[in-house]
KEMAR-784860 format. One record per residue (C-alpha): x, y, z; residue in three letters. Coordinates in pm, whole numbers, plus 50000, padded with zeros to 5 digits. Layout:
XYZala;...
This chain:
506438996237662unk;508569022037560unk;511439041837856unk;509369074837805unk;506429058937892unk;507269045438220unk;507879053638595unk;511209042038700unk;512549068038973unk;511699066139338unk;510849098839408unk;508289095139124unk;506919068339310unk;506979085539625unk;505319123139500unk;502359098839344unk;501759073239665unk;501739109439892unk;499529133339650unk;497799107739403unk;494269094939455unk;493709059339490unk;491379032439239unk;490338998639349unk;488878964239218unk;489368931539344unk;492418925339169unk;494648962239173unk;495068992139325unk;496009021039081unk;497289051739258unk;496969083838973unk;498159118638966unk;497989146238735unk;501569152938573unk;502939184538445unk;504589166338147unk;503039159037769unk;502439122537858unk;501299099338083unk;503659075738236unk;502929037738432unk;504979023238716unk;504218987838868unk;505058981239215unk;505118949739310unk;505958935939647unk;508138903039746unk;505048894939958unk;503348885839621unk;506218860239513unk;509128846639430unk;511508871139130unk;510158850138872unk;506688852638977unk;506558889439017unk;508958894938666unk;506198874738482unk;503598897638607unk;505488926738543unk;505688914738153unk;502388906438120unk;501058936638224unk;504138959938030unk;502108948237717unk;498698951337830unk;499428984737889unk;501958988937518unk;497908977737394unk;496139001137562unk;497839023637632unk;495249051037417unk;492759044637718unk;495009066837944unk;494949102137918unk;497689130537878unk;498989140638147unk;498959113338401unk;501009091738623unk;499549060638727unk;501609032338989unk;499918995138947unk;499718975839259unk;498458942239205unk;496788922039464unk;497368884539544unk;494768867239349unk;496218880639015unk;498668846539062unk;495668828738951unk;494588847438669unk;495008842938284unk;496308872938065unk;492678878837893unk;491328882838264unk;494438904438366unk;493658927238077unk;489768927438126unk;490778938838499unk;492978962238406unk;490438982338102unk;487898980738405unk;489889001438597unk;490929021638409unk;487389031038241unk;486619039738620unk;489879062538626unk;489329084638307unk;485039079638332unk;485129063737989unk;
């Protein structure tokens, strides 16, 4: 996924986890707020409650590309932070994906 295209700074994270509204399913939380920039932007935040580094890199990768493949689902103009939940360990990266389009079809009403 390319730099422009992601949320790296902690007061990013911050301004989104205190004004953004917050999407569930059994397997993430998305937290999304409307940006005043040209596009949207993804963070992932994930805890050392969900694993070791390699662990929570691997998930980090995986879901980098799901999102460099989808990333025409997401509208302008947003900021979205992933949170993943614990049972993602389990999961393949066709279910991770599936999981992820769900969401975000609930997010932008698609």
């Amino acid at each position: 996924m390319e730099k422009n295209k992601r949320l790296r700074s902690n007061r990013d994270f911050r301004i989104i986890y205190r004004h953004g509204k917050g999407y569930f399913n059994k397997n993430f939380t998305f937290v999304v707020k409307k940006n005043k920039k040209q596009g949207s932007r993804v963070g992932f935040s994930i805890t050392k409650k969900y694993g070791n580094a390699v662990e929570r890199n691997k998930l980090k990768r995986r879901l980098k590309e799901i999102f460099r493949h989808n990333f025409d689902l997401i509208e302008n103009g947003y900021d979205i932070v992933v949170i993943p939940r614990q049972n993602t360990k389990k999961l393949s990266y066709d279910e991770l994906e599936k999981s992820v389009k769900h969401l975000l079809k609930i997010v932008f009403k698609r």
